[in-house]
C-alpha positions in Angstrom: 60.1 6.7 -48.9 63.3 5.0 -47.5 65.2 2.7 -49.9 64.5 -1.1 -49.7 66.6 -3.8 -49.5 66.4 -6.3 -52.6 64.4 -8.9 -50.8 62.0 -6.4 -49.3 61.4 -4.9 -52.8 60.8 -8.2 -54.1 58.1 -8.9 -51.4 55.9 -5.6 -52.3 53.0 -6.8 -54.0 52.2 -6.0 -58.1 48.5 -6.9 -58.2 47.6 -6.9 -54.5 46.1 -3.5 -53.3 48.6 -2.2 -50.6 49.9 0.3 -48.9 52.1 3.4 -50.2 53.4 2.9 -46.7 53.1 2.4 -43.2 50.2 -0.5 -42.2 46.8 -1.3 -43.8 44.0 -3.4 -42.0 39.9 -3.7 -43.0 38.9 -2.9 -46.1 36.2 0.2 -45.6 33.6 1.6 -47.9 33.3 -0.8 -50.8 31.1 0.8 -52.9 30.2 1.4 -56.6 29.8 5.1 -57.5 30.6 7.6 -59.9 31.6 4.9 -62.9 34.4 3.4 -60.4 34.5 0.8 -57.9 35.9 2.6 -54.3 37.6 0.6 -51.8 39.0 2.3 -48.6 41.1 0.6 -46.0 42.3 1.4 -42.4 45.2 3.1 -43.2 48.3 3.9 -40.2 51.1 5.6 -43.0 53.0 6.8 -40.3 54.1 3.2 -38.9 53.6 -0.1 -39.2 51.7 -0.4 -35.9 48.2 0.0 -35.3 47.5 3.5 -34.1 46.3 6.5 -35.4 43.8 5.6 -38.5 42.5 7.3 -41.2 40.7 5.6 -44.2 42.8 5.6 -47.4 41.3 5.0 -50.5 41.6 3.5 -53.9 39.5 3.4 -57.3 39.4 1.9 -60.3 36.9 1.5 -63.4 37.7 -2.3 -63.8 38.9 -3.9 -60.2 42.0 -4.1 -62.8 43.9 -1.1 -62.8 43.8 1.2 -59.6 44.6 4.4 -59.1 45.3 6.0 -55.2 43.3 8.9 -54.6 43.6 11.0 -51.2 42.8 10.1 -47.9 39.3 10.0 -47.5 38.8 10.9 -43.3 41.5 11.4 -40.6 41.1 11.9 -37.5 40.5 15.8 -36.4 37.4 16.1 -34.0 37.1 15.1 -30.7 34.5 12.3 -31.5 37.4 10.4 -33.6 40.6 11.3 -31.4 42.1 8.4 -31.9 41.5 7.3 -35.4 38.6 7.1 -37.8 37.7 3.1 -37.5 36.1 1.2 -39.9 32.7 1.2 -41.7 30.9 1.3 -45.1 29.6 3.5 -47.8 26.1 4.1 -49.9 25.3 5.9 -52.5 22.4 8.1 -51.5 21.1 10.1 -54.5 24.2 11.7 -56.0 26.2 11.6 -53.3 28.5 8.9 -51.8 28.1 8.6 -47.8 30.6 7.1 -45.3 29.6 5.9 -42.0 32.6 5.1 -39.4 33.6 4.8 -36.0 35.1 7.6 -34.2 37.4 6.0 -31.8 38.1 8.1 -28.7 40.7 6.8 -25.9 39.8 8.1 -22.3 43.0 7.8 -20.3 41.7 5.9 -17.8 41.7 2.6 -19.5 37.8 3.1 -20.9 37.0 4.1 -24.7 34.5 5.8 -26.4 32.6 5.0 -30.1 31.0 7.6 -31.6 29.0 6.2 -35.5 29.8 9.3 -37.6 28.8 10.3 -41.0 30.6 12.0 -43.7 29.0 13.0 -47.1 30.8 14.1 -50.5 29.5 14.9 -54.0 32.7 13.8 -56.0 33.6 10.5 -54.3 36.9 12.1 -53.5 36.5 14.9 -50.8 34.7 14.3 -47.7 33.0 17.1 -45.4 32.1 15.4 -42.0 28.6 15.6 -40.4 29.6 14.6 -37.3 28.3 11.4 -34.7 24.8 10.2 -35.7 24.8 7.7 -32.7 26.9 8.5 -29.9 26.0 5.5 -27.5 25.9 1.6 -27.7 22.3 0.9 -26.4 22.0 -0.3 -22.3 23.3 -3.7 -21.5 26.3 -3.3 -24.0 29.7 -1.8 -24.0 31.8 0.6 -25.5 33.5 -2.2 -28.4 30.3 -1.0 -30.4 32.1 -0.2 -34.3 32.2 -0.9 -37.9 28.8 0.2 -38.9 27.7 -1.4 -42.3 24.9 0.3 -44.4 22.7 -0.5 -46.9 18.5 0.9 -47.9 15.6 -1.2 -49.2 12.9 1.2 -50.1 12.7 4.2 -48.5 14.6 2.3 -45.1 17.8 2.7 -44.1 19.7 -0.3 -42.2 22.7 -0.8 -40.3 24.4 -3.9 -38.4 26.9 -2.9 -36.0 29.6 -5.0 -34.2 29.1 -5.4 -30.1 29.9 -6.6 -27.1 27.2 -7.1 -23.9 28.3 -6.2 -20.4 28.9 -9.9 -19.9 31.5 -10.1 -22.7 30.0 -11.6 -25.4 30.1 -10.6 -29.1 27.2 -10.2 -31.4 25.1 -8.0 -34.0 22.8 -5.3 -33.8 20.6 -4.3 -36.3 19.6 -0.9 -36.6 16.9 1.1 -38.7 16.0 4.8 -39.8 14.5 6.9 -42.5 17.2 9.1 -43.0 21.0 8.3 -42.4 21.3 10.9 -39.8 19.2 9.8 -36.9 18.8 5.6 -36.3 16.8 3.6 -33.9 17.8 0.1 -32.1 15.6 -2.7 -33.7 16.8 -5.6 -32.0 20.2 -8.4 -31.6 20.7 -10.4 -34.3 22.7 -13.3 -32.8 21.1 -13.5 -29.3 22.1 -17.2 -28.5 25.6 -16.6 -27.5 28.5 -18.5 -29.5 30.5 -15.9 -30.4 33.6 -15.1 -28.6 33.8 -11.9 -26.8 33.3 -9.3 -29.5 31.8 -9.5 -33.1 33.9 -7.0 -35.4 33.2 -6.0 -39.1 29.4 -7.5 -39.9 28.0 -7.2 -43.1 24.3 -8.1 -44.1 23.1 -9.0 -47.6 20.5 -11.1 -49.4 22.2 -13.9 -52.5 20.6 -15.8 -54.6 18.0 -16.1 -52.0 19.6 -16.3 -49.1 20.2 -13.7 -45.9 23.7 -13.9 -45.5 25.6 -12.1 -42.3 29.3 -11.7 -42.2 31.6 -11.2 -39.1 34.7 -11.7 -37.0 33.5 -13.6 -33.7 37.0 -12.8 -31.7 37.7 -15.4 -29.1 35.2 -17.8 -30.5 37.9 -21.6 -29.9 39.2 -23.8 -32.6 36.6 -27.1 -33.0 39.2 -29.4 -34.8 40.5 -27.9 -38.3 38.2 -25.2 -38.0 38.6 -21.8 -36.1 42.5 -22.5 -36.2 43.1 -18.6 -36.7 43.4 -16.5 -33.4 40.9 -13.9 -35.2 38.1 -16.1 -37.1 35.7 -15.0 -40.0 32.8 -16.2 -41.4 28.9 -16.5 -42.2 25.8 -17.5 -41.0 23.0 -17.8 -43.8 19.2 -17.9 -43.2 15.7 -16.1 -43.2 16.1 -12.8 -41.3 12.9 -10.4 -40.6 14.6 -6.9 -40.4 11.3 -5.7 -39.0 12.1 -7.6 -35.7 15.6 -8.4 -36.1 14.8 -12.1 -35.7 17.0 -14.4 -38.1 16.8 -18.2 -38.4 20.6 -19.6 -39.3 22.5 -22.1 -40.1 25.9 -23.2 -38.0 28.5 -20.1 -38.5 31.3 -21.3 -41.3 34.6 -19.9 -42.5 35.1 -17.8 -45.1 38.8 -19.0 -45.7 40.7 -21.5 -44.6 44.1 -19.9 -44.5 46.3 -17.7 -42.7 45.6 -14.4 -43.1 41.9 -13.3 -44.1 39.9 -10.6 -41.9 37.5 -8.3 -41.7 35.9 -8.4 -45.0 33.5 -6.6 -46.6 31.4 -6.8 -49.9 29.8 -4.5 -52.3 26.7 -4.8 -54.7 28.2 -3.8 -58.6 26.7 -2.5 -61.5 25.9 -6.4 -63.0 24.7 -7.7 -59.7 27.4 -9.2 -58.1 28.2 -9.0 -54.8 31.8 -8.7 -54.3 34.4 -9.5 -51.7 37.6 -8.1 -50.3 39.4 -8.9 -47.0 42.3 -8.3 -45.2 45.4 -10.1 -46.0 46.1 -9.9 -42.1 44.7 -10.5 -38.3 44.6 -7.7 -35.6 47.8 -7.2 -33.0 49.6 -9.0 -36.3 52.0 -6.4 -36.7 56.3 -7.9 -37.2 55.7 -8.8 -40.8 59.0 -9.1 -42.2 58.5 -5.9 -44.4 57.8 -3.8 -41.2 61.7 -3.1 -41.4 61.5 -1.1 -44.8 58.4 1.2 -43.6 55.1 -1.2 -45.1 52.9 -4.3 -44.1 49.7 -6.1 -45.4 47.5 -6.0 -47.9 44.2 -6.8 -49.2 43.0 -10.0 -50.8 41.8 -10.4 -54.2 38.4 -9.5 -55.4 36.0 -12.5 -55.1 32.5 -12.9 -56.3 30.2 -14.5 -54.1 27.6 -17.3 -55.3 25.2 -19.2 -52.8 24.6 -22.9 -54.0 24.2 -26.5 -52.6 24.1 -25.2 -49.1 26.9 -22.6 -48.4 29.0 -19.7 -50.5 31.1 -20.0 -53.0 34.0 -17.6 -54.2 35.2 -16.9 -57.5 37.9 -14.4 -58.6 36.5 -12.1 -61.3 36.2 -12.7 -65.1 38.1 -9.4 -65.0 41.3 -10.7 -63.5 42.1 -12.5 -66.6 43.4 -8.9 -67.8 46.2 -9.0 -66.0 47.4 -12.5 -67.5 50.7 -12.6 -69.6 50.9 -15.5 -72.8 49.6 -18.8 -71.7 52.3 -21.8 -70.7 49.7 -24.8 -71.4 50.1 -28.5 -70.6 48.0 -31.5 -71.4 47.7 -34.7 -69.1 51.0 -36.7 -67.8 51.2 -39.7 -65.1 52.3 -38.3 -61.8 54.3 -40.6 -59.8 57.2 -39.1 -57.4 58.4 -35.4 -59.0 57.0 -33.2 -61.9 59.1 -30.6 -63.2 56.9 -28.5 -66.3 58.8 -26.3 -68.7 57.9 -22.7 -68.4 56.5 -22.9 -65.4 58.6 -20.9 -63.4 58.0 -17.5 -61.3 57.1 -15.3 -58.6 53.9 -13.8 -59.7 51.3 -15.9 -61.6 48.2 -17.7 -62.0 48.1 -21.2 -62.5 45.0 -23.7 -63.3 45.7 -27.5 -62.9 43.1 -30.4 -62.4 44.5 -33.8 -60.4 43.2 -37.0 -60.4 44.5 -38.6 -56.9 44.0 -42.2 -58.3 46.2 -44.7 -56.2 48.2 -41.7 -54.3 47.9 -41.3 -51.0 48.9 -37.8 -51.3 49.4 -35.7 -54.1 49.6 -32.0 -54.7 52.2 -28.4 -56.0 54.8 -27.2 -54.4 55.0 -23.3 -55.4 57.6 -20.4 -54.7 60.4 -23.5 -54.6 64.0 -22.6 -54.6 66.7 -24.3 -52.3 64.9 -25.1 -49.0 62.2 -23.3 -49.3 59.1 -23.8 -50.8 55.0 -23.5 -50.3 52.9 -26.7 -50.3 49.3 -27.4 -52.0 48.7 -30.9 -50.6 45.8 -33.5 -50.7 45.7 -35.7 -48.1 43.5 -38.9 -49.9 43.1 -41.0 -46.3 41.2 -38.1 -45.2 40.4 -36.3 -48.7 41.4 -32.8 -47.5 43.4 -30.2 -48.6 46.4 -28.7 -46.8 48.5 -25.9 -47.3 51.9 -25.6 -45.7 53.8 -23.0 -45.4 56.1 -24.5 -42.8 59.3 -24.1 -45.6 57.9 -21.0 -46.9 60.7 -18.9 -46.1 60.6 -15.4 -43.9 58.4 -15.5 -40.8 55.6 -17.8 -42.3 54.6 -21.3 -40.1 52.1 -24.1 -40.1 49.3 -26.0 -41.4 45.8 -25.2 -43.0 43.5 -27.9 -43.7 40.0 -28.0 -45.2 37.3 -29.8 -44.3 36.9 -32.7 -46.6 36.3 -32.8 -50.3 35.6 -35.0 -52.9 38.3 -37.8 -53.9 38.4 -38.3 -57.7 39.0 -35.1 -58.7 40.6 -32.3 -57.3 40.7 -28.2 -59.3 42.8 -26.0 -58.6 43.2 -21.7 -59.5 46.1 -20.8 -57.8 47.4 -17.1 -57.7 50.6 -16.2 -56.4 52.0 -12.1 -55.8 55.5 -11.4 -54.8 54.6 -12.5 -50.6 51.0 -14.2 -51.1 49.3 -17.2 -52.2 45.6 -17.5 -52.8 44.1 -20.7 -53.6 40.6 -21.6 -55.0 39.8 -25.0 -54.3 37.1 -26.6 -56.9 35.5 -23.4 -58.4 35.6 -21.9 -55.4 34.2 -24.6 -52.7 37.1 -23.7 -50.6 39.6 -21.0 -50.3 42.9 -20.7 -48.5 44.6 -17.1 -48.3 48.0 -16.3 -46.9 51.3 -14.4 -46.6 54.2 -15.6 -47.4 58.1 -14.3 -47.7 60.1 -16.9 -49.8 64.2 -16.2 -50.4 64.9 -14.1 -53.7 65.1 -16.8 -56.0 62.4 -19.1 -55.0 60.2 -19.1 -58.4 60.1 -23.0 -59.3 57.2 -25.0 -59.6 56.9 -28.6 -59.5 53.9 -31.4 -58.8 54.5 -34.4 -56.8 52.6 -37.5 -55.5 53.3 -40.6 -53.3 52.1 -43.5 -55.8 50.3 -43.2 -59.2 48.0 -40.0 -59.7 47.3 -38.3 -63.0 48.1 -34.9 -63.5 45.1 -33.1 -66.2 45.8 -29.8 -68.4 47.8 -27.3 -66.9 47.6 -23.5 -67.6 49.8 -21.1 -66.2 50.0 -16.9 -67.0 52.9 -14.7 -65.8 51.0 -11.5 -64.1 53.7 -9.1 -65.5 51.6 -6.0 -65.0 53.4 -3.3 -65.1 54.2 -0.9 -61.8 52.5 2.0 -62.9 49.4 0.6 -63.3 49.7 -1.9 -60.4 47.8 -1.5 -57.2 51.7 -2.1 -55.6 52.3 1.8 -57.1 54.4 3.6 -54.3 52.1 7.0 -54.4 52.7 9.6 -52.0 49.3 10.3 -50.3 
């Protein structure tokens, strides 16, 4: 790999999975198997523009420490020509399955998706069984991909992303005793509201609850909400996979940030059904670290709850591994500018609870050096949350808001990498996720308000893990 420059090198992630090299998009595959948790990801390592795909792949036994293990399919048939698109995994007896879309370019314009199955008995080596449905169904096009698996009983299932003649996105659910052979059982999502395509669905039950995932592209912005180009979200309900009727709620966000796509969740060994996405949005591709040969990344793991009406997201109890010696601080009026001693860096965690009070806004400025800095801000007219990233540094710009939260108390879980920020907004209620590329340097932190709000115990961890063991580990693959 070419040498970086100093900034760049100080923008490559240390507990983020990302790429050896070249671009990453969807997560792929997220599966449990073997005694490891397997995430694979869209993988283009010879640039960092979208093109030809293959699935890379990464394990770990603790969603701490990762290890990169080969590619897992590239493209070498003629039903995946042009890359080997997303999908999912199972575990079917001892053996781990894959299910992806073939991509296949035509040369006149049109496209081709071929759903294609691989099958491997180690988790690491693939052998490739070739399409198992080579045709969207009549009255739909060719943007038919991302095939998402999962059994109950002695039933397979699969919903797959897709677009009718007259351009509109949706679901279809699909059904089958054996993984090789499937049979249409209806459209999940046949009242239209969902831009021209659906991408990357994902079906489970929680606590109760039918939950469907997916990227509505072209769906519009209604206020604050939809502000990203390439949306992501939920519907929850009652769905009868018999007749692929499901009763729903109104489709909601998953984040409210910059950079979240395409995500997918696994099932693990305790029960909990865990998230990753895609620190990125499609035809995003002039990151500033496309000039030394990488860009994106994946989000944190989150573990998904239903309660009081909609999903919330946690990090996992495991992350707290990765925490250096606590910098602890108890309560302190907050009235103008907070400086804290040892609060200071460019990779951390840090946990802080803020009483608004009399302030009319009120919130952390993070990654703060010179001009630039990232800002955590609570607007108390309109109790909402913004994060601005306008003063970030690098190629990062405007404004995230949340929808509104409670007023008297507002708790935060903040975790920042070398060029990300997430933010976990009252155990969870809300998250924001994005990118961002502050000068070398930027590492202060400091609290501010506009009139009298009290600031409540502070804790903040260094995440000094170390390279070798980071997901950030330049491997050659």
């Amino acid at each position: 790999m070419e040498k970086m420059s100093a900034q760049a090198a100080s923008w490559r992630q240390r507990f983020h999975l990302m790429p050896p090299r070249g671009l990453m998009n969807d997560p792929n595959g997220l599966v449990w198997f073997d005694g490891a948790y397997h995430v694979f990801y869209q993988w283009h390592g010879d640039s960092c523009r979208h093109g030809l795909k293959s699935w890379g792949h990464y394990a770990s036994p603790d969603l701490v420490n990762w290890r990169s293990l080969p590619p897992a399919l590239t493209p070498e048939h003629d039903y995946e020509s042009h890359g080997c698109y997303s999908g999912s995994a199972l575990v079917d007896g001892d053996d781990l399955l894959l299910l992806y879309t073939g991509n296949v370019r035509l040369g006149n314009g049109e496209r081709a998706s071929y759903q294609c199955l691989a099958r491997s008995t180690d988790g690491v080596r693939f052998a490739k069984r070739g399409p198992v449905l080579s045709a969207p169904p009549s009255g739909f096009t060719q943007h038919f991909r991302d095939p998402k698996v999962w059994r109950e009983g002695d039933d397979y299932f699969m919903v797959m992303g897709a677009q009718t003649v007259q351009e509109q996105g949706t679901v279809l659910l699909y059904r089958s005793d054996t993984p090789s052979s499937w049979h249409l059982v209806g459209d999940l999502l046949p009242v239209r509201d969902n831009g021209y395509m659906c991408e990357c669905p994902d079906f489970f039950r929680l606590n109760g609850m039918d939950m469907l995932l997916f990227c509505p592209q072209g769906r519009q912005p209604e206020g604050n909400r939809f502000q990203n180009r390439y949306p992501s979200g939920y519907v929850a309900g009652r769905a009868d996979l018999a007749t692929a009727t499901f009763e729903h709620d109104a489709f909601d966000e998953l984040d409210r940030g910059f950079d979240f796509y395409a995500p997918q969740t696994m099932l693990d060994p305790g029960g909990r059904r865990i998230l990753f996405g895609w620190m990125g949005l499609p035809e995003e591709e002039e990151t500033p670290t496309v000039d030394d040969g990488w860009s994106h990344c994946l989000t944190l793991p989150r573990v998904l709850e239903w309660r009081e009406g909609r999903l919330w997201q946690q990090p996992p109890v495991e992350l707290q591994a990765l925490r250096g010696p606590v910098v602890a601080h108890g309560r302190h009026s907050l009235d103008g500018e907070l400086s804290l001693p040892g609060l200071v860096g460019e990779c951390f965690e840090l946990e802080c609870e803020i009483e608004p009070g009399e302030a009319s806004r009120c919130g952390i400025d993070v990654r703060a050096g010179g001009d630039a800095f990232t800002r955590i801000e609570f607007d108390s007219a309109n109790a909402t949350l913004r994060l601005d990233r306008r003063a970030s540094g690098t190629g990062a710009s405007g404004v995230r808001t949340s929808p509104p939260l409670g007023r008297e108390r507002l708790r935060l879980r903040v975790f920042v990498d070398c060029s990300s920020i997430e933010i976990f907004v009252n155990d969870g209620e809300q998250v924001f996720t994005a990118r961002i590329y502050p000068p070398a340097g930027a590492e202060a932190i400091r609290f501010f308000s506009a009139g009298a709000a009290v600031l409540n115990e502070v804790r903040f961890w260094s995440m000094a893990c170390a390279r070798e063991s980071a997901a950030g580990l330049e491997i050659a693959a």
